[in-house]
Structure formats: C-alpha cells, structure tokens
C-alpha positions in Angstrom: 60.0 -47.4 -133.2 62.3 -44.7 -134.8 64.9 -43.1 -133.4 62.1 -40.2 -132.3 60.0 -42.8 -130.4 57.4 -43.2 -133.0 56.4 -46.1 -135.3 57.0 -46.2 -138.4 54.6 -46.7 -140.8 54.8 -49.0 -143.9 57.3 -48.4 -146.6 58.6 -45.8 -144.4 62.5 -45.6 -143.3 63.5 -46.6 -139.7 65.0 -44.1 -138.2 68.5 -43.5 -140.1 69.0 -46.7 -140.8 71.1 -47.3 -144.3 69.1 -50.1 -146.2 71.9 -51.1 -147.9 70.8 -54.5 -149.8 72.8 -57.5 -149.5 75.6 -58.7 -152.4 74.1 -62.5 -152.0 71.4 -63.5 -154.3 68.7 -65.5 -153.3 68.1 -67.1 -150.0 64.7 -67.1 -147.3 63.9 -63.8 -147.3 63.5 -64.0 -143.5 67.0 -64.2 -143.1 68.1 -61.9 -145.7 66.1 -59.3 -143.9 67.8 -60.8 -139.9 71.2 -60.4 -142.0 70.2 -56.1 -143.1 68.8 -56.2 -139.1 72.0 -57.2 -137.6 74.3 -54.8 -139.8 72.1 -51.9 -139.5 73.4 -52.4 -135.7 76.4 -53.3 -136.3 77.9 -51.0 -139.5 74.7 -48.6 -140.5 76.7 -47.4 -143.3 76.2 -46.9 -147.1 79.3 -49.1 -148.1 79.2 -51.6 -144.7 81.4 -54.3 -146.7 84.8 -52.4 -146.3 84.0 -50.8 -142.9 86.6 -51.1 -139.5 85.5 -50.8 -135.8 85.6 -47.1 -135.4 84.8 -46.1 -139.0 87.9 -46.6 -141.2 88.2 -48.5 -144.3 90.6 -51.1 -145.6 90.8 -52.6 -149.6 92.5 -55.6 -149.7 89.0 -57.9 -149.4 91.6 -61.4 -150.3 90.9 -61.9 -146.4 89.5 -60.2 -143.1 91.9 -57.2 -142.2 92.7 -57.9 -139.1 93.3 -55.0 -137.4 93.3 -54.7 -133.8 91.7 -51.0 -132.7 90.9 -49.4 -129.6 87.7 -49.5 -128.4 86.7 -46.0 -127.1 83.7 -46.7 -125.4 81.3 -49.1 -123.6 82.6 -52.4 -121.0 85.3 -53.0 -123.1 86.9 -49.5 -123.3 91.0 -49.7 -123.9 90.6 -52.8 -124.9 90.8 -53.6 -129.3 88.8 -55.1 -131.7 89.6 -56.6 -134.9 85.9 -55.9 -135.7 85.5 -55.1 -139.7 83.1 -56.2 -142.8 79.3 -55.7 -142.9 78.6 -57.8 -139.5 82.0 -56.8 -137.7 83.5 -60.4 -138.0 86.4 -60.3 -135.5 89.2 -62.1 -137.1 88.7 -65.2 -134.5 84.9 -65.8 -135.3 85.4 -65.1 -138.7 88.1 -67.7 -139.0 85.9 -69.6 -137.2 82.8 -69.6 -139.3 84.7 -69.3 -142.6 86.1 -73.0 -141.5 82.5 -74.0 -141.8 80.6 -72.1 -144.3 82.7 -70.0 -146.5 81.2 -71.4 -150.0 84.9 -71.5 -151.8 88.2 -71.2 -149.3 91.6 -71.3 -151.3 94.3 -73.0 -150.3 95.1 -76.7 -149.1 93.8 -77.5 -145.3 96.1 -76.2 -142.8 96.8 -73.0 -145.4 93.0 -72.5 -146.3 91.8 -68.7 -147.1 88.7 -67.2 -147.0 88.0 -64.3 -149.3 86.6 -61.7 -147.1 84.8 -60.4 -150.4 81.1 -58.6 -149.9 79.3 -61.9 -150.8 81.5 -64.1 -148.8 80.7 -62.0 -145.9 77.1 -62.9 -147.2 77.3 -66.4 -147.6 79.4 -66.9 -144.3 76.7 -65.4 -142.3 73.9 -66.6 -144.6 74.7 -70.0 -144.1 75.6 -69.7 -140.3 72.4 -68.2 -139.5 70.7 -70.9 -141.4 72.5 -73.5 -139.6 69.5 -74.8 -136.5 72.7 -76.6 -135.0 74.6 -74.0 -134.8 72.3 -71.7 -132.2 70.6 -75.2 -130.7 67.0 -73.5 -132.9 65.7 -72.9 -136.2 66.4 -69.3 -136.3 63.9 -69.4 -139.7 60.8 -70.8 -137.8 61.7 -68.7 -135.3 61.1 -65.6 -137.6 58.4 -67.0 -139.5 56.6 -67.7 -136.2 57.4 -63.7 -135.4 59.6 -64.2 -132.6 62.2 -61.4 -133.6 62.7 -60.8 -130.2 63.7 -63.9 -129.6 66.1 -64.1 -132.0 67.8 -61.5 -131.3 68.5 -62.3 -127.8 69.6 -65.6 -128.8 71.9 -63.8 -131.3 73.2 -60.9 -128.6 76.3 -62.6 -127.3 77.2 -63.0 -131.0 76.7 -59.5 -132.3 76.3 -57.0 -128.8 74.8 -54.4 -130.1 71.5 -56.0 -130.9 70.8 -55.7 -127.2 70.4 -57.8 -123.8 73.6 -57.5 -123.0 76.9 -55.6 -122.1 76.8 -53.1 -125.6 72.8 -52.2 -125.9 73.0 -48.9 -127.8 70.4 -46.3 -128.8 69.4 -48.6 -131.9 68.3 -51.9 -130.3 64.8 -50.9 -129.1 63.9 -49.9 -132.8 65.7 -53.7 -133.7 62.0 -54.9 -134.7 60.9 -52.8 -136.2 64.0 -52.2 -138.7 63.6 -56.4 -139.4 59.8 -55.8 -140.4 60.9 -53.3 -143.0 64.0 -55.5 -144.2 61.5 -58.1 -144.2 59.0 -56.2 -146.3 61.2 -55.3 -148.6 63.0 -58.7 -149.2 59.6 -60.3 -149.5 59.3 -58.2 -152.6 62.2 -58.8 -154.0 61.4 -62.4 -153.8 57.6 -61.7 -155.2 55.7 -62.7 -152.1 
C-alpha cells in the first residue's frame, strides 16, 4: 500500500520511498531488492550511504563513524545510537558482521579494518543476508517462495523498523509492497 492507503500499481513509486540503487554489482536480484526494502525503512534518503541516526552526515567512509546520538523518540528514547550507513549498522553489529563478511578488511587480525565505503556496506549485508546459517533459513527461497512477510519478521529484531516489534513506524505496512517494486526493478536490471 502507499503511504495514502492505496496500492500501487506497476512501475509506480511506493509512497515516498527513495529508490536509490545499490553501489554492489551483481548478486540474486531477490536480495538486492530485500537490501533497497530494508534501507527504504531504515535511511529513505537520496544519499543513504553517508547518513547518521537522526539525519546528519559524516565523510571519513575508512570505517563506521561511530557516533553515539540521542534517540528522540520510540522505547528507546534518551538512550543513543551509533546507527549510520545505508542499513544503520550500529558500530557493534557492524564490527560484528564485518568480522565475517567484509570482502577486503585491512589490517593484521587483532588490528583488522573494515572500510565502511558504500559497497562494503553492500557486500557486508549482501553476503550476511545470503548467509542460510546466519538467520537458521534460506532467506532467498524464502523470497522466491513469496514469503516477504516472513522475512521480514525474521529480520525485525535486526533492523526495528521493518515491523513486529518495539519500533513499527508508518512505513512497515507498505514493507511489501516497496520489496515487489525493488524486486521488479532489479529483475530488469538483471534481464529476467
């Protein structure tokens, strides 16, 4: 549904959603199109790569920014987040993944890096949603079977504002409908 309770019809924009494309190339186009789902959510915004939890900016991409800022509203109020990047990677989770799928860390093991570049951010979350061990399913099938719905619960403790849980915002009902247009369009782009 859009934003105005109606459904949208094909090749038409959810909503206000910014279909920004990804800086990866290539990849299943099914979870290309989860990946532009879960950052219209979570940083709807024409340059989501260099965006901080509560809309500023930082430059230095060489690693996540870290910054630790209020959060003004929701179950977490007065607390901070470090949340930045296209899929608002606190620093501990993106540490975290980066450990495991960041394609090309610097650094010798305890002093590793991971470029917090736009297609790092890509790849880290590419590969991590590709990973069937590391949500216990085959997130893929999942979507290729047309259980969005599904998927997006699973992925809800990860990133809140999809929905069914503590951060459901005005976005997450039209969540399905956003993936089937980031899916139609990434299946073009791939000439399916």
């Amino acid at each position: 549904m859009g934003w105005d309770g109606s459904l949208p019809q094909s090749g038409e924009p959810v909503g206000s959603v910014t279909p920004i494309p990804l800086r990866m190339k290539g990849g299943d186009p099914y979870i290309r199109a989860l990946m532009r789902t879960i950052s219209a959510s979570e940083s709807n915004d024409p340059r989501p790569y260099s965006l901080i939890y509560g809309g500023d900016r930082f430059e230095d991409f060489s690693q996540h920014p870290d910054r630790c800022v209020p959060i003004v509203a929701g179950p977490n109020l007065g607390d901070c987040t470090t949340a930045a990047g296209r899929y608002q990677f606190i620093t501990s989770t993106w540490l975290e993944q980066a450990q495991t799928y960041h394609p090309n860390p610097s650094g010798l093991w305890r002093w590793r890096s991971y470029s917090f570049e736009p297609e790092y951010q890509d790849a880290v979350v590419y590969a991590w949603l590709s990973d069937p061990q590391a949500w216990g399913v085959d997130l893929a099938q999942l979507l290729r079977d047309g259980a969005i719905e599904e998927v997006l619960y699973i992925l809800s403790p990860t990133w809140t504002s999809l929905g069914y849980g503590i951060e459901t915002n005005s976005m997450s009902a039209s969540l399905p409908y956003i993936y089937e247009e980031m899916l139609r369009e990434e299946l073009a782009i791939a000439g399916n």
